[in-house]
N, C-alpha and C positions, 0 to 999 in steps of 0.2 A: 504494500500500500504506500502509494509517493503522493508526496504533496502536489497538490496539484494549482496551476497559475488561473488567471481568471481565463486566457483561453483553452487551457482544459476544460474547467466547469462548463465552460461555457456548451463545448464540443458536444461533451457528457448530456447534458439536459437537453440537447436540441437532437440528440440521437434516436432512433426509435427502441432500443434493447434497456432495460431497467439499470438505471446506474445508483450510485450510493453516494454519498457525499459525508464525512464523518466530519464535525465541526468540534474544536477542541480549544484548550488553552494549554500551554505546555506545563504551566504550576500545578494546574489540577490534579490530583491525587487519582479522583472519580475515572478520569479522564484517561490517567494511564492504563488504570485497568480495562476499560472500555476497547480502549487503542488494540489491548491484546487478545481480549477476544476477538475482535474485527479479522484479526492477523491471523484467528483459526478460519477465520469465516473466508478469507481471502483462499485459505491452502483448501479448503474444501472446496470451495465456487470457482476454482479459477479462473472464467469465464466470464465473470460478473467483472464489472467496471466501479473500483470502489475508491478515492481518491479522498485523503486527507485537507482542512483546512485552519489553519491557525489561526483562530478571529483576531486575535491582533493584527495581525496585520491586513485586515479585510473587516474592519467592523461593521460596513454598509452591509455587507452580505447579512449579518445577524439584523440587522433593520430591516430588512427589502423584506427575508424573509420572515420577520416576526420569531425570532428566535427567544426561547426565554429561558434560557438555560445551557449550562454544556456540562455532560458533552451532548450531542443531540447527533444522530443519524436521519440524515436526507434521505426521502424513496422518490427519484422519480423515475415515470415510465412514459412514454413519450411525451416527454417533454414539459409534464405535468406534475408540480409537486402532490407526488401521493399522500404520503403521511412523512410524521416528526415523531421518532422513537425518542425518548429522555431516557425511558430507564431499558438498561441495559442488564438484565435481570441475570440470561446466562448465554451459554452459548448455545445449546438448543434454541431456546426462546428466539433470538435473534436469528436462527438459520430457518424456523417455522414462519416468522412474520417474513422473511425476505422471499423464502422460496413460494407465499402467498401472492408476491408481485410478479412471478416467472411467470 
């Protein structure tokens, strides 16, 4: 999972295949652990398009999309924000909601 610039994201959303967007802050505690199940989530789905961002340095992204917390996982599927995961419960849980977007 690589950080991704704003024309990533941008690529990503406007794509038709379900991409992920994982929204973080690098102090977060929450956030690391979050990061590392994604990073199981990645070695299972390999296929799935899942790209890292640091709201620091992108805080309009947490406005545009009404972000109220991190870490927060992005669904969208063509081109349409699905849902806003917060909690990040386990790693099943997370591979049951995403494989619901395939």
């Amino acid at each position: 999972m690589q950080e991704w610039s704003r024309e990533m994201i941008n690529e990503a959303i406007a794509g038709e295949q379900v991409s992920l967007i994982y929204l973080y802050t690098p102090l977060c505690g929450t956030c690391q652990v979050a990061g590392k199940m994604l990073t199981v989530i990645n070695e299972l789905l390999p296929s799935l398009l899942i790209g890292k961002i640091d709201l620091n340095y992108m805080p309009d992204l947490a406005e545009k999309w009404e972000i109220e917390s991190v870490p927060c996982l992005l669904i969208f599927k063509m081109g349409r924000l699905e849902e806003k995961v917060y909690a990040f419960q386990s790693v099943p849980f997370l591979l049951n909601k995403i494989k619901s977007f395939i």
